[in-house]
C-alpha positions in Angstrom: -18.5 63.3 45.6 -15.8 63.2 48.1 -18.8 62.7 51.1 -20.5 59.7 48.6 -16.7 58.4 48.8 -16.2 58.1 52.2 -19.3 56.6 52.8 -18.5 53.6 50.0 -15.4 53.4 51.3 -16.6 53.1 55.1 -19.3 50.2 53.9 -17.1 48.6 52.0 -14.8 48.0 54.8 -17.8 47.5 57.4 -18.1 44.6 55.5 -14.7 42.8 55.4 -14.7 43.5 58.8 -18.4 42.0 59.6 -17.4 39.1 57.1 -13.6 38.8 58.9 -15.8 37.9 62.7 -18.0 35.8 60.7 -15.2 33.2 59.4 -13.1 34.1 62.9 -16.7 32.9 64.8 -16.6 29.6 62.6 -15.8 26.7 65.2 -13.0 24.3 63.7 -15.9 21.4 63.8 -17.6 23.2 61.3 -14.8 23.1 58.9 -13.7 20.7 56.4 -12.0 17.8 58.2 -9.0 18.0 56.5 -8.3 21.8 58.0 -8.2 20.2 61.2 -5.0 20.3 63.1 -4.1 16.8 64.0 -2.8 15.9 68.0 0.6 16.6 68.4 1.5 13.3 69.1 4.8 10.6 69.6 8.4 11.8 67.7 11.2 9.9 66.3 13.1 8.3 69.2 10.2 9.0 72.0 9.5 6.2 74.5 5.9 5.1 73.9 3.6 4.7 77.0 2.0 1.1 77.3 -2.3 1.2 76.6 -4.9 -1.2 76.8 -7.6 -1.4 74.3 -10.3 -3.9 73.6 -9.9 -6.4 71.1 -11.9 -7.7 68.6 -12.4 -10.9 70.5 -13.2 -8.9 73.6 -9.9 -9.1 75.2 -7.8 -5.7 76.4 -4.9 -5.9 75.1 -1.4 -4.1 75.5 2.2 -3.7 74.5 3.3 -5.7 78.1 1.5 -8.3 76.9 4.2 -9.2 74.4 6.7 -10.3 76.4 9.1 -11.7 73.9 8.3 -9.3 71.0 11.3 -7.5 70.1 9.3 -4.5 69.1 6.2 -4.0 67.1 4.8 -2.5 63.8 1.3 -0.3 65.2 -0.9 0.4 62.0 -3.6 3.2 62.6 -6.4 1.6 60.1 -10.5 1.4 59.2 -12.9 -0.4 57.9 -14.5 2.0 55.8 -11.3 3.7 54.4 -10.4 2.7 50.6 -6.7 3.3 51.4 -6.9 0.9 54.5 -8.6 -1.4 52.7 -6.0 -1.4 49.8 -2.9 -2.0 52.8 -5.2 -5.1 54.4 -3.4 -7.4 52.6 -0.3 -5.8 52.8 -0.2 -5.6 56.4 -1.1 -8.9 57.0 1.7 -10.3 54.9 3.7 -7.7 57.3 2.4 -9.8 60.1 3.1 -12.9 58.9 6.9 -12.4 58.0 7.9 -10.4 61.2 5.7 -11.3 64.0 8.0 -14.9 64.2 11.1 -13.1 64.0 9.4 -10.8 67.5 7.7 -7.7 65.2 4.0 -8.4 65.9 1.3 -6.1 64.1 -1.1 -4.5 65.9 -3.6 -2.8 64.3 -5.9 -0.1 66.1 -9.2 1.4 64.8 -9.3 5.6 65.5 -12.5 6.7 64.2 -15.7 7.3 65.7 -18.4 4.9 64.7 -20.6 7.2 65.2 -19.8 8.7 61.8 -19.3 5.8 60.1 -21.0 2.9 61.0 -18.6 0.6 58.8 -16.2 1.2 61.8 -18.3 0.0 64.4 -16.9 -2.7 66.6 -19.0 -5.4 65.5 -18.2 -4.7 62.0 -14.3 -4.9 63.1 -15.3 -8.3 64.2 -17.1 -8.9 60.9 -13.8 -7.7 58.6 -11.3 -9.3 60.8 -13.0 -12.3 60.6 -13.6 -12.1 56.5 -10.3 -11.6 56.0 -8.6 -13.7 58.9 -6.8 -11.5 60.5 -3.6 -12.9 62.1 -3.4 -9.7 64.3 -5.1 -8.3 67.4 -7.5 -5.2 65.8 -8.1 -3.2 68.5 -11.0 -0.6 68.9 -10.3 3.3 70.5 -13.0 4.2 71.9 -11.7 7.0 74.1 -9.4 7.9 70.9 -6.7 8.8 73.7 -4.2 6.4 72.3 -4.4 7.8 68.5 -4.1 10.9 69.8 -0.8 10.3 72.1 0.6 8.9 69.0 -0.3 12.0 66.9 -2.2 9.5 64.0 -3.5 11.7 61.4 -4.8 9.1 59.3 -5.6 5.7 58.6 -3.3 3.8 57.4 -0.7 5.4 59.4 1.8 3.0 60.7 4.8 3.4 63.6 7.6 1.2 63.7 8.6 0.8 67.4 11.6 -1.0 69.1 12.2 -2.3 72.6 15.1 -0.5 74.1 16.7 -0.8 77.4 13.4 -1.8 78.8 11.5 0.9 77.1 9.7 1.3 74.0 10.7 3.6 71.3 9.6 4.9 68.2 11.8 4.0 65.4 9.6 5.1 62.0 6.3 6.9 61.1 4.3 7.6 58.3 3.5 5.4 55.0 4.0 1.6 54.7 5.5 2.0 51.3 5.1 4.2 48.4 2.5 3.3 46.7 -1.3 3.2 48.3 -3.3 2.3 45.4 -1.3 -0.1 43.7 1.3 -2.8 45.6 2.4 -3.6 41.9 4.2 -0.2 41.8 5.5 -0.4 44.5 9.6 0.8 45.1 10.4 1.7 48.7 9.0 -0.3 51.6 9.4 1.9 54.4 8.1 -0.2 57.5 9.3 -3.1 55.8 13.0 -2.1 55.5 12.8 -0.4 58.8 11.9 -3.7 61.0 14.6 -5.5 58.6 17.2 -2.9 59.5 16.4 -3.0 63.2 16.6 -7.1 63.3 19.8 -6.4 61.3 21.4 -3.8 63.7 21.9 -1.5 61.1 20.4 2.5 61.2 16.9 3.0 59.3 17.3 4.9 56.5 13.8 6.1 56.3 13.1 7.1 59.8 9.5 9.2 58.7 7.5 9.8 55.6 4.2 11.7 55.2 1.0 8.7 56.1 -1.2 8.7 52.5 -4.8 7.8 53.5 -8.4 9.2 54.9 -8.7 11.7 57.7 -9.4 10.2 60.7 -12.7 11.2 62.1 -12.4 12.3 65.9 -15.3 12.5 68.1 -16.6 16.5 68.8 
């Protein structure tokens, strides 16, 4: 009995083991792609590097381009998201309170088309121009810029100010509080941080955690 014992025993731990390599041999691309770590990315108070992306009318865009802005609200969005679709309006009222007043929005696509084809560039095109977008929508293709920013999903938004010449993050995360329902609405986070950085006064919100759809990088 004590022989039949060991040899259970042995077997049953044979297969922990054999099933421990199994889950260890599991690439990360394989998993669920909300187990994927995100790109460690931009922090509070960073200086942001100028990029150049193409936009929806064809054009390359970038931060240098805005000479007079006084900084700008960057909103990691999709087409295909439900919670990016929920902000659209949202963020185009965003634009069209702050951009006068030298806060532009500038909106960037992350995902790779390839997996959904709602984010291709010529349905950007299509959207932007259902909607009438007063902003540039830009397209990532290398998905180097989402990364440097650390975007996790979409919407994800960055509030960033111009500085001494340089260009620094001021918030991250949400746009407000509520994704699914602007009626319910009670903090506006990007929204009271532009307001506070045109006022001179400190944010009081300076990051919250982004509520939206995983953004789909390229393997």
């Amino acid at each position: 009995m004590k022989k039949q014992g060991l040899i259970i025993g042995a077997v049953f731990l044979s297969c922990i083991f054999g099933a421990t390599q199994i889950i260890m041999a599991k690439p990360l691309t394989d998993l669920p792609e909300t187990t994927i770590t995100s790109p460690i990315g931009y922090a509070l108070g960073d200086v942001v590097s100028d990029f150049k992306l193409k936009n929806i009318d064809g054009k390359m865009i970038s931060l240098a381009d805005f000479q007079s802005a006084k900084g700008f609200i960057i909103v990691f969005t999709s087409n295909h998201c439900p919670f990016s679709k929920s902000y659209e309006d949202r963020v185009i009222a965003l634009d069209l309170k702050y951009a006068s007043r030298g806060f532009p929005v500038i909106t960037i696509n992350p995902n790779d088309p390839e997996a959904y084809e709602e984010d291709s560039f010529a349905n950007m095109q299509k959207r932007a121009k259902e909607k009438g977008y007063p902003f540039p929508y830009l397209t990532d293709d290398t998905q180097l810029v989402s990364k440097a920013f650390g975007a996790m999903r979409t919407p994800q938004a960055y509030v960033l100010k111009k500085e001494g010449g340089k260009i620094i993050v001021s918030y991250l995360g949400a746009i407000d509080d509520n994704a699914q329902d602007p009626s319910g609405i009670t903090k506006r986070y990007v929204e009271d941080a532009v307001y506070n950085l045109l006022a001179g006064k400190p944010i009081v919100t300076t990051s919250t955690k982004a509520v939206g759809c995983a953004i789909k990088w390229k393997s």
